[in-house]
N, C-alpha and C positions, 0 to 999 in steps of 0.2 A: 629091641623088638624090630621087627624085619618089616620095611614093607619095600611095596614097589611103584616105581613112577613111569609112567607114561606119556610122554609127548608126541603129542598129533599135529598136524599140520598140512592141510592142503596145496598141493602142487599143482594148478592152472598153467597152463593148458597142457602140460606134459599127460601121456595116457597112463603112466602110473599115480593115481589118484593120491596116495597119501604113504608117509615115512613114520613108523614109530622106531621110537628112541628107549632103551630099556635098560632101567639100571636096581641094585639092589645092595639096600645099605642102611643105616641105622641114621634117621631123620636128624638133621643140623650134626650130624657125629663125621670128621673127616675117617676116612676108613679104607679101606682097599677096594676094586671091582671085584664082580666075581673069574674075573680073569687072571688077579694077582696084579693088576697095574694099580700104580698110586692115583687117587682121586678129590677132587673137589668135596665140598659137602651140595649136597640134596639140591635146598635152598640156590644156592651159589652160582649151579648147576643151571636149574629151571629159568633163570633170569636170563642168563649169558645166552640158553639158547633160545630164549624166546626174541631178545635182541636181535641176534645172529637172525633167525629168519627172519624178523620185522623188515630189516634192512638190507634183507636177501632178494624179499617180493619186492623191493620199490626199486632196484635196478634198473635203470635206462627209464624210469617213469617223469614226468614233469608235471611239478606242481602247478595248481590251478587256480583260477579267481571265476568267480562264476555268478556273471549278472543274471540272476534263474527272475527274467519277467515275466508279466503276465501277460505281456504284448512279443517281446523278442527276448531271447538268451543269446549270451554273448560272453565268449571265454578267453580268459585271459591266461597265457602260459607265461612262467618264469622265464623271463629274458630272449623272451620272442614278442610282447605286445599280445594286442588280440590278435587271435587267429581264427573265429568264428561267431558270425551273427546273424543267428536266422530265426523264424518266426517261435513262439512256444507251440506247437500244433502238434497231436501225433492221430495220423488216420489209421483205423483201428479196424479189421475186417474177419468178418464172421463166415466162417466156414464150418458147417455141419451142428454148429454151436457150439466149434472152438473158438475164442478169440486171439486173434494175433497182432503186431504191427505191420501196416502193410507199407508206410512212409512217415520220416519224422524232419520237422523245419521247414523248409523250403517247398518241399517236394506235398506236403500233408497241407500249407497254405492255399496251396492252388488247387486240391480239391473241396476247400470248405464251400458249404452253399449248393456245391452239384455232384454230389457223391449220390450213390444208387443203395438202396435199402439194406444191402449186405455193408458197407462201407460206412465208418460215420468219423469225420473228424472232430478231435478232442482236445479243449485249452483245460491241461491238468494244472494249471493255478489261476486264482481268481480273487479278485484284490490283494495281489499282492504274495500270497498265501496259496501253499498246496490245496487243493481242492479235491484229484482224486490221485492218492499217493504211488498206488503201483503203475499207473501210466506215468507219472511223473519221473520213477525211478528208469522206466524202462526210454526214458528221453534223455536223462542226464548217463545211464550207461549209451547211448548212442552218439550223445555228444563228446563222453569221451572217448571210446573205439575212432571216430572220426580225428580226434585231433592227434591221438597215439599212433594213428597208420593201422596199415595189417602189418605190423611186425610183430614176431611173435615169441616177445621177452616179459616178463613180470611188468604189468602194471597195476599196481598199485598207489598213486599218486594221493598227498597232500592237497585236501580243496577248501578253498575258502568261499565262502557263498554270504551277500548279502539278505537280510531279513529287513521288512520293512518296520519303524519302531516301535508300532504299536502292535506287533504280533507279541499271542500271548507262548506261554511257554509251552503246550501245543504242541502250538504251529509252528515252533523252530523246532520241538523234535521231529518232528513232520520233516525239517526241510533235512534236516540231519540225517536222521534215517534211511533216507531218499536217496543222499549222497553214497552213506555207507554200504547201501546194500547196492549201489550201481559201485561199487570198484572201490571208494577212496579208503588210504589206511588211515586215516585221521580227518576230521572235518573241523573247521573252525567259522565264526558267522560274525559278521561286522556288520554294523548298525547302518540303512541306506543314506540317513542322511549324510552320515561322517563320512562314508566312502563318495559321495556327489562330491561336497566339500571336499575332499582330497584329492581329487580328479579335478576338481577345477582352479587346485592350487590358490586354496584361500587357506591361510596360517591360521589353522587349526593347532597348534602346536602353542603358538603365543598366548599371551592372555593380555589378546585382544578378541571382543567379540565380533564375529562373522552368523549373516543368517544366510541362511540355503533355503528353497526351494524346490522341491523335486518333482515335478508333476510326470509320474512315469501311467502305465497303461490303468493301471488297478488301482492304486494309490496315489496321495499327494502328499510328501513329505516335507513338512516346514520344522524347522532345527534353528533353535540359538547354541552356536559351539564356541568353547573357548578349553586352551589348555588341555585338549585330546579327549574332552567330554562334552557329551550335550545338555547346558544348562537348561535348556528346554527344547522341549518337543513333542508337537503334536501329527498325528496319524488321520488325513481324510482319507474317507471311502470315498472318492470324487479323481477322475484323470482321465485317461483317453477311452477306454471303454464307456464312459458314464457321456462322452460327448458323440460318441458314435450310437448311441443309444435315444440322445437327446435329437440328434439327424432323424435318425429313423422315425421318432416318434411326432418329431415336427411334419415333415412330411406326409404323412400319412394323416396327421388331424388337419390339414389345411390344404393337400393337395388330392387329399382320396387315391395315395400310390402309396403300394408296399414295395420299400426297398431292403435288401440284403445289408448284412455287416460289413461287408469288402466291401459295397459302393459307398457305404457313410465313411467308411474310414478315409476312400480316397477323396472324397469332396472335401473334411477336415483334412489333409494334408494338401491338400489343391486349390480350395479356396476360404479356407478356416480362418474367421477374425473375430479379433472380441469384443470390438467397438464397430455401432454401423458405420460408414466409410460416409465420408465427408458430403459427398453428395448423393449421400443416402440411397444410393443405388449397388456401388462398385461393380467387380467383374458380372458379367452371366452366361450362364450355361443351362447344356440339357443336361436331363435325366431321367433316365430308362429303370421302368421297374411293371408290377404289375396292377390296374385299374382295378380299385375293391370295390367299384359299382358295377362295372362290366366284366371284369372278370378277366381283360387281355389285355397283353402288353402294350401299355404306353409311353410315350415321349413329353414331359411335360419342360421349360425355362422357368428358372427360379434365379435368384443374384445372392450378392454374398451380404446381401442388408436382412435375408432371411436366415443365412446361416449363422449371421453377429446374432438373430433372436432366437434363432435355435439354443444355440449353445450358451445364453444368458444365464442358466439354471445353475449348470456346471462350474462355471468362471467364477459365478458369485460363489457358490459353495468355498472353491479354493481363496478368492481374495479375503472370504469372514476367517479360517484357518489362520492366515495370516496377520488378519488383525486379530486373535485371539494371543497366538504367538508373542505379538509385540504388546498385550496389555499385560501378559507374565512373567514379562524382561524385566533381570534385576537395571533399578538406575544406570550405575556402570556401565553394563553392558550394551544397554538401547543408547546411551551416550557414542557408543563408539559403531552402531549400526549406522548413525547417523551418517557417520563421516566414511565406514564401509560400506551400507548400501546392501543391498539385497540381490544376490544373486539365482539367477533360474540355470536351473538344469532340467534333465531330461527330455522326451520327445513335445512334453506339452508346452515345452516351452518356445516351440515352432512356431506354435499359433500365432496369426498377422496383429500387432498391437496389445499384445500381452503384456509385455513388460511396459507400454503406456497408459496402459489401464492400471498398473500396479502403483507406475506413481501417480496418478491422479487420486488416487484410494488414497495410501499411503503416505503420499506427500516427502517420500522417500528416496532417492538414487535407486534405478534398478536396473542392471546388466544382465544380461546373456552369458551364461560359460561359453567356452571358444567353441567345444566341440560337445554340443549338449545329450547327444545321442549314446554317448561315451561316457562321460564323464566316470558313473556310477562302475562300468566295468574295469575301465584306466585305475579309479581309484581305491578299489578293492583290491585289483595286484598289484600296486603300491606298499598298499598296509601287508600284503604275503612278504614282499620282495625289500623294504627299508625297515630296519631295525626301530629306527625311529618312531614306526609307525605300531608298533609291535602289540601297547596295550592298549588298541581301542577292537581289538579282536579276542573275543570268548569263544567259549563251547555252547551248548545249549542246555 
């Protein structure tokens, strides 16, 4: 019985769109072409050439590790380090009631807050997690057109992208998806906390236990890991967003001034503590926002003994995490916390006397990763790039 087979396959950026391939022969039966040449069977056929292109598009492309936050993305190329860390923002402008990209990172941060009614900037992840998926897709193809160049050869690259671990199955097809349809031929997803912990070069690999904490924009990720798995781990909805939140809102019930997300953010990175400071005053500063009893722009002094109560709500959320964490440590392993101690990663882990409020909670050893802004990116193109690291990375 005759049939015929088909192979399609698109050609980007080349202006002939697409190549069919046509052959005609008796299914799994080796047999002649209709040319008279000796041939393959069918089956045999369709594999080899779907190979042959798979590995045709990823020419010159470089695999990827992709810290996709809800505060900063940041990418990680095969045997180059990171190569890129800029805000998750993409400013999005409406023309006739078409929408388009009009800037994405850097450029889309610095119009949030004063963009004009046709213009609105957009953070497409929010705890953590996709929030609105075709802006997000149309940020992760922009980040990688930037890190590929304008050259203009097949990219189709391998990307590895952390999930935070209490996303459900979802929300990683979410982040999958997102990937796939911005460029990548394969995606694969690693759990944040292991990728922190692997970035901060604590022996995940042993079976010894190590705990992380990951206090990134959206999320806070506490992990007990041993032997390339997480024996435990729990997922707060609490980290930098939720502190820049708690700014705004202190502010405004005790000083009657509404302030922007840029200004809370920069006062948490400027003068964020988690304990009030010894003589109960510390640093002080102004602060420019607008009067909600008058109506117009004020100047008020505040110190950093308001921003240690501001952000009380927050700090506590993440320290109870932690002690949840360690009340569902097998023995063994909280035995060996002891002696390892707790490490912080990510940007919350900036915050002024953090890791001394941890051990006073705790009553635990608590360090600082070296490069805590990294760590999670470092560690995700680790697990792409060391074999070793090979099975703490799935699909979704």
């Amino acid at each position: 019985m005759e049939n015929t087979v088909w192979i399609e396959q698109l050609f980007w950026p080349f202006p002939w769109r697409s190549v069919r391939w046509r052959s005609s022969c008796q299914i799994g039966i080796a047999g002649e072409a209709p040319w008279g040449l000796p041939r393959r069977s069918t089956t045999h056929e369709l594999h080899g050439q779907m190979s042959f292109f798979s590995k045709f598009l990823k020419l010159g492309s470089h695999n990827m590790a992709i810290d996709l936050g809800t505060a900063n993305t940041l990418v990680y190329v095969e045997d180059q380090g990171i190569v890129l860390d800029e805000p998750s923002v993409v400013a999005i402008e409406t023309i006739n009631g078409i929408e388009r990209v009009k800037a994405v990172g850097d450029d889309a941060k610095m119009m949030m807050g004063k963009t004009p009614d046709t213009i609105k900037a957009v953070r497409p992840l929010r705890d953590g997690v996709i929030a609105d998926i075709e802006v997000a897709e149309k940020m992760i193809e922009h980040f990688i057109r930037k890190v590929h160049g304008k050259r203009t050869l097949f990219r189709y690259p391998e990307i590895t992208i952390c999930v935070p671990s209490g996303a459900t199955s979802v929300e990683k097809r979410a982040i999958r998806d997102a990937a796939s349809n911005a460029g990548a031929s394969e995606v694969y997803l690693i759990l944040e906390p292991m990728a922190a912990a692997i970035g901060a070069d604590m022996p995940v690999t042993e079976p010894v236990g190590s705990m992380v904490v990951d206090i990134g924009g959206g999320t806070t990720e506490v992990a007990v890991l041993s032997l390339r798995g997480l024996a435990y781990t729990t997922s707060v909805r609490t980290g930098g967003d939720k502190m820049d939140e708690a700014i705004v809102s202190y502010v405004r019930r005790h000083h009657n001034l509404l302030i922007g997300e840029t200004t809370a953010e920069r006062i948490k990175k400027d003068y964020g503590i988690a304990i009030i400071p010894e003589d109960g005053v510390g640093e002080t500063f102004t602060l420019k926002g607008r009067d909600l009893v008058n109506g117009v722009p004020k100047e008020i002094t505040i110190n950093q003994a308001h921003i240690a109560e501001a952000l009380s709500e927050p700090i506590g959320a993440i320290v109870e995490g932690v002690r949840i964490a360690l009340e569902n440590t097998a023995p063994e392993l909280a035995a060996d916390i002891v002696d390892q101690g707790i490490v912080l990663t990510g940007g919350g882990a900036l915050i002024r006397k953090l890791d001394e409020h941890l051990r006073e909670e705790t009553g635990l050893p608590v360090s600082i990763a070296e490069n805590p802004l990294t760590c999670v990116a470092i560690g995700t193109g680790r697990a792409m790039e060391d074999p070793i690291y090979r099975g703490v990375l799935h699909t979704a």
